[in-house]
N, C-alpha and C positions, 0 to 999 in steps of 0.2 A: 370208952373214949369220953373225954369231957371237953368240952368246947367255951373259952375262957378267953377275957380280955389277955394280950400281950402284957407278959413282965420283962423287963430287964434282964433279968437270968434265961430269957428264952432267944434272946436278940444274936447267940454267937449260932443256935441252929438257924434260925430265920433266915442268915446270913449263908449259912452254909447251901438250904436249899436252892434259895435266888442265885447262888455262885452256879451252883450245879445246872438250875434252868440255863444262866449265862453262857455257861462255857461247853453246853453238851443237846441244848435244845434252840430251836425257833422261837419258843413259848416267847422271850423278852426281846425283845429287838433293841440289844445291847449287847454292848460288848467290853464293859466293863466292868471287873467284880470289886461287891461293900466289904465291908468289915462290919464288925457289930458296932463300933462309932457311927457306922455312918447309918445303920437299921435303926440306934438309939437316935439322932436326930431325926429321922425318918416317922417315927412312934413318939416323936416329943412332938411333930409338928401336925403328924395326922391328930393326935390328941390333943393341940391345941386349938384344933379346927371343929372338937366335936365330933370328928371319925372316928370308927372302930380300927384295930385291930386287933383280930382276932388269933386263939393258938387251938389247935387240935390236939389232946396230949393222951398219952397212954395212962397206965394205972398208977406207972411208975412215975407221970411229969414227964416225958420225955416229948418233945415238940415232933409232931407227926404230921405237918402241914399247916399253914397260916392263910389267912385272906382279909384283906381289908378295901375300900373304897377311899376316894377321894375326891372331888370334884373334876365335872369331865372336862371343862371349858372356863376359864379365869374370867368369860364375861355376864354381867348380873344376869339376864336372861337367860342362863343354862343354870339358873343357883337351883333349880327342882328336881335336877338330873346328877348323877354320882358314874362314874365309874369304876369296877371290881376288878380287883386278880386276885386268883388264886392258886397256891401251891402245894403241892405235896410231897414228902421227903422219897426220894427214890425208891426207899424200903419200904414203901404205906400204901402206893399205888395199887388202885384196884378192890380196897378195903372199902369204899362209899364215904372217905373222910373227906374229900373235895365236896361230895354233894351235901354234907353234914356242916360244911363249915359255910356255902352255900346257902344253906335253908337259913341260915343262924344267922349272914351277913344280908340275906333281905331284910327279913325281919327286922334289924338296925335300921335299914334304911327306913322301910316304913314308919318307925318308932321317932323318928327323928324327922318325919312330913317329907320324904324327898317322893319324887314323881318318878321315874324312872332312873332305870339300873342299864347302865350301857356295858356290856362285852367287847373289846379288839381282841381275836383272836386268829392268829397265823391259819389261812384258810385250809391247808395241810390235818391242820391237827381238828382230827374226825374227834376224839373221845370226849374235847373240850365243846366242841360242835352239839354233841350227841349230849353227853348232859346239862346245857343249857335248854338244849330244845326240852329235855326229859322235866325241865325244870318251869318253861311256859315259855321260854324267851323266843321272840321274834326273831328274821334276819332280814338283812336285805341285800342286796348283790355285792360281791368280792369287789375290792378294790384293789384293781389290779398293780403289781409291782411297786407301792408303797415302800416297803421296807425292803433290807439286803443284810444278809448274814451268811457267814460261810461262804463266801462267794458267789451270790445267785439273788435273783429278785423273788422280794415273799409278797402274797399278797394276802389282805387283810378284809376278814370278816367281822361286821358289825351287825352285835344282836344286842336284843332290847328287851324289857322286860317293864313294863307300867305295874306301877307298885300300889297305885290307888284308882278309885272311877270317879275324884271330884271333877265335878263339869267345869271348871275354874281352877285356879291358883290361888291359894291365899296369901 
């Protein structure tokens, strides 16, 4: 596996697994699916913000899961904090490419001065749960009924994950 900024040529899979979260998982609290237009805007804007996105790929190039960050909150005082997703293609699941693309997208963050790494994750889903805790990240209590997909109220787990011990901000 190699773990690589997004290209272009990767944008029609990227699109595919986000459709498949959309249309078959909790994971997105959405309910409407991109195109690869609209992943190529998506990867022209996190790139012009200085965010990663990242592609997980097999021997052959073949996108095997993505993750990127973006800011978690549009106001200056959360500019030290990022929030992640991450996905992986239905067929990859359970191979450690989440946790791999994971380790590869703190790392960004770090590299790039942010303070913490914030997770929303549908409180249901244990495995997303389980490796962030595997991974250092904090939580703090479910908010309750937040979200609604499929017919039913979801409620949402916020973990955290401090990416540096400066006693200050710079």
């Amino acid at each position: 596996m190699i773990i690589r900024n997004a290209q272009s040529g990767d944008l029609e899979t990227v699109a595919e697994i986000y459709n498949h979260a959309v249309l078959n998982t909790t994971a997105i609290f959405n309910d409407s699916i991109v195109d690869a237009a609209n992943r190529a805007a998506w990867l022209a804007e996190r790139t012009r913000l200085g965010y990663p996105v990242l592609v997980a790929v097999d021997d052959d190039g073949s996108v095997m899961g993505y993750a990127s960050f973006g800011d978690w909150r549009a106001f200056d005082g959360y500019r030290h904090t990022v929030e992640h997703s991450v996905y992986v293609h239905i067929d990859h699941r359970g191979e450690g490419i989440a946790e791999s693309l994971m380790k590869a997208l703190i790392e960004r963050a770090r590299e790039i001065g942010k303070h913490v790494m914030i997770a929303g994750i549908e409180s249901r889903n244990v495995a997303s749960i389980r490796l962030h805790e595997k991974l250092g990240f904090g939580s703090v209590e479910p908010i309750r009924q937040v979200g609604v997909k499929f017919g039913e109220w979801l409620d949402l787990t916020f973990m955290y994950l401090t990416l540096d011990d400066r006693p200050t901000p710079n």
